[in-house]
Backbone as numpy.savetxt, mean C-alpha at the origin, in Angstrom:
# Nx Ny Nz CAx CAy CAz Cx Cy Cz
24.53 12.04 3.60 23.38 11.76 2.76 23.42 10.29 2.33
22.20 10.19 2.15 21.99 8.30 2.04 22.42 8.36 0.49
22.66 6.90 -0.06 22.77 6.82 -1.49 21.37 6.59 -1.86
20.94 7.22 -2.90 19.65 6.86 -3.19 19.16 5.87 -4.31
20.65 5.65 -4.68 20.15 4.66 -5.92 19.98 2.53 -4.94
21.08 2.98 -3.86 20.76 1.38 -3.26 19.30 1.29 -2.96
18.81 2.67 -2.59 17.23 2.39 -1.65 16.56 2.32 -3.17
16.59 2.57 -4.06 15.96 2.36 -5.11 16.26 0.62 -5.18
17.41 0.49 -5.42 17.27 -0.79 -6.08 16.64 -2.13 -4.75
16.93 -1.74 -3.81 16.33 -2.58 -2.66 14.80 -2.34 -3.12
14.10 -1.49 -3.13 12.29 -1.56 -3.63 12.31 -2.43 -4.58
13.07 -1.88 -6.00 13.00 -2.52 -7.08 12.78 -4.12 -6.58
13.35 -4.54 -5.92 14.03 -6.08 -5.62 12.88 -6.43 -4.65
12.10 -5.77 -3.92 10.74 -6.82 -2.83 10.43 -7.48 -3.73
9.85 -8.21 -3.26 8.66 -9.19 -3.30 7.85 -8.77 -3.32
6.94 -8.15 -2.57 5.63 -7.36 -2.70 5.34 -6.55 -4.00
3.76 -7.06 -4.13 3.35 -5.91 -4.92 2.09 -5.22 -4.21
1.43 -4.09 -4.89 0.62 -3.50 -4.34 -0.87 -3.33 -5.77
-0.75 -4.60 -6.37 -1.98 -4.45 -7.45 -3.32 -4.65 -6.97
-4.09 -4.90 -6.00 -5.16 -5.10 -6.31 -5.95 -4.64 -4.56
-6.92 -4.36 -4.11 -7.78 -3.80 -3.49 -7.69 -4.73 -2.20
-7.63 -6.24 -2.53 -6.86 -6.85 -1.64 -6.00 -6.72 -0.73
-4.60 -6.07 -1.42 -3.47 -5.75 -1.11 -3.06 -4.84 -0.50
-3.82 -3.62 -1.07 -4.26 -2.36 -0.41 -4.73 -3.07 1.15
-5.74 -3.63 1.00 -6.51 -3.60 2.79 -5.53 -4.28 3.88
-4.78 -5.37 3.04 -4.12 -6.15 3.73 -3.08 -5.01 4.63
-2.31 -3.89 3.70 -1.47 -3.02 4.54 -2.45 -1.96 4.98
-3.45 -1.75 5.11 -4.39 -0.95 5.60 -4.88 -0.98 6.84
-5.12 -2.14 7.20 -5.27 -2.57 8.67 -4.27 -1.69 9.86
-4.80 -1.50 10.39 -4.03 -0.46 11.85 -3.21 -1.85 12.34
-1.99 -0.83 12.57 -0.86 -2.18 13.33 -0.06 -0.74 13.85
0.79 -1.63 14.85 1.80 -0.58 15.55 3.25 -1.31 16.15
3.95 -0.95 15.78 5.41 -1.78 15.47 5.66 -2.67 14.06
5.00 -2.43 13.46 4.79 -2.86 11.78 5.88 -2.72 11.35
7.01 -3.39 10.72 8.76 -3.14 9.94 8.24 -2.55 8.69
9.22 -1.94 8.05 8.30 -0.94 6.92 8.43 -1.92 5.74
7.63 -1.88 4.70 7.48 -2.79 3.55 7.75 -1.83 2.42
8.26 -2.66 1.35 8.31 -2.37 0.27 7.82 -2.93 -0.77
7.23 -2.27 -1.65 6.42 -2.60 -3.18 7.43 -2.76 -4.57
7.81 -3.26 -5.24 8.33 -2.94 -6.20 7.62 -2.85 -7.57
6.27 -3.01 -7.20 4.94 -2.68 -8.21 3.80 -2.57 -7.53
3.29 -1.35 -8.51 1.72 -0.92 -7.76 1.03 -0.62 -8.97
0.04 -1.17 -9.43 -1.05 -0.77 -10.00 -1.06 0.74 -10.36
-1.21 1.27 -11.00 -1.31 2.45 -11.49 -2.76 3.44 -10.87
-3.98 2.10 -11.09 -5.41 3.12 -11.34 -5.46 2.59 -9.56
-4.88 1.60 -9.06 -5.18 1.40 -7.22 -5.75 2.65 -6.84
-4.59 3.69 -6.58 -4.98 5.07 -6.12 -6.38 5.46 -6.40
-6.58 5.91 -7.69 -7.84 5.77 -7.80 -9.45 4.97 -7.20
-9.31 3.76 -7.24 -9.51 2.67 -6.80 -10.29 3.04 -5.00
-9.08 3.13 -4.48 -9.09 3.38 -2.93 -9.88 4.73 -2.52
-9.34 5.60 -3.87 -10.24 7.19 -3.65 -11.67 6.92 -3.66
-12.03 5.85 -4.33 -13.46 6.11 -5.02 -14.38 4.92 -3.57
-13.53 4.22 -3.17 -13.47 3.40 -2.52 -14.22 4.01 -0.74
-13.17 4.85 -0.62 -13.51 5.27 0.76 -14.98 6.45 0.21
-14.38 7.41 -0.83 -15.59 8.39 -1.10 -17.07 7.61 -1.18
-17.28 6.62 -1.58 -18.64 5.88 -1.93 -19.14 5.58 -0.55
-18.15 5.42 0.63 -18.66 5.01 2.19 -18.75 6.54 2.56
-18.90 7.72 2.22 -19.22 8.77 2.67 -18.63 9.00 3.81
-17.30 8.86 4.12 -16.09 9.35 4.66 -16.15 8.15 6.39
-17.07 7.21 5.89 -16.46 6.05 7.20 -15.52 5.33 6.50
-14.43 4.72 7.20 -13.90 3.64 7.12 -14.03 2.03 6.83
-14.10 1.70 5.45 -14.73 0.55 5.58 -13.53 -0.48 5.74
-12.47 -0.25 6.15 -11.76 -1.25 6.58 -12.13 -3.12 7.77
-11.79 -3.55 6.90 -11.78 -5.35 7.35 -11.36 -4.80 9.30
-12.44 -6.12 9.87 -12.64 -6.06 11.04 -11.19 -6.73 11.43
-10.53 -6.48 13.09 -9.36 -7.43 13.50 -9.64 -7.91 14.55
């Protein structure tokens, strides 16, 4: 079994955050071989945010063109 307090404190410690709608799209974008990222802060109401976000496009994708 892994230790779970190092993988905690490695999140704790990114760089990344995940506050704003921006940030969201930026890791939203389709990629494939992507290294996995970590947040060590996220906005609380984001979730929300993104729910209300996609529901208002009536279930298309309004994700940024690549």
């Amino acid at each position: 079994m892994r230790n779970s307090s190092s993988g905690v404190a490695k999140v704790k410690a990114a760089p990344n955050t995940l506050n704003t709608m921006d940030d969201f799209e930026k890791v939203a974008v389709p990629s494939e071989n992507h290294p996995v990222e970590y947040f060590s802060s996220a906005d609380p109401k984001l979730f929300m945010q993104v729910i209300d976000k996609f529901k208002m496009s009536h279930g298309k994708m309004d994700m940024p063109k690549t």
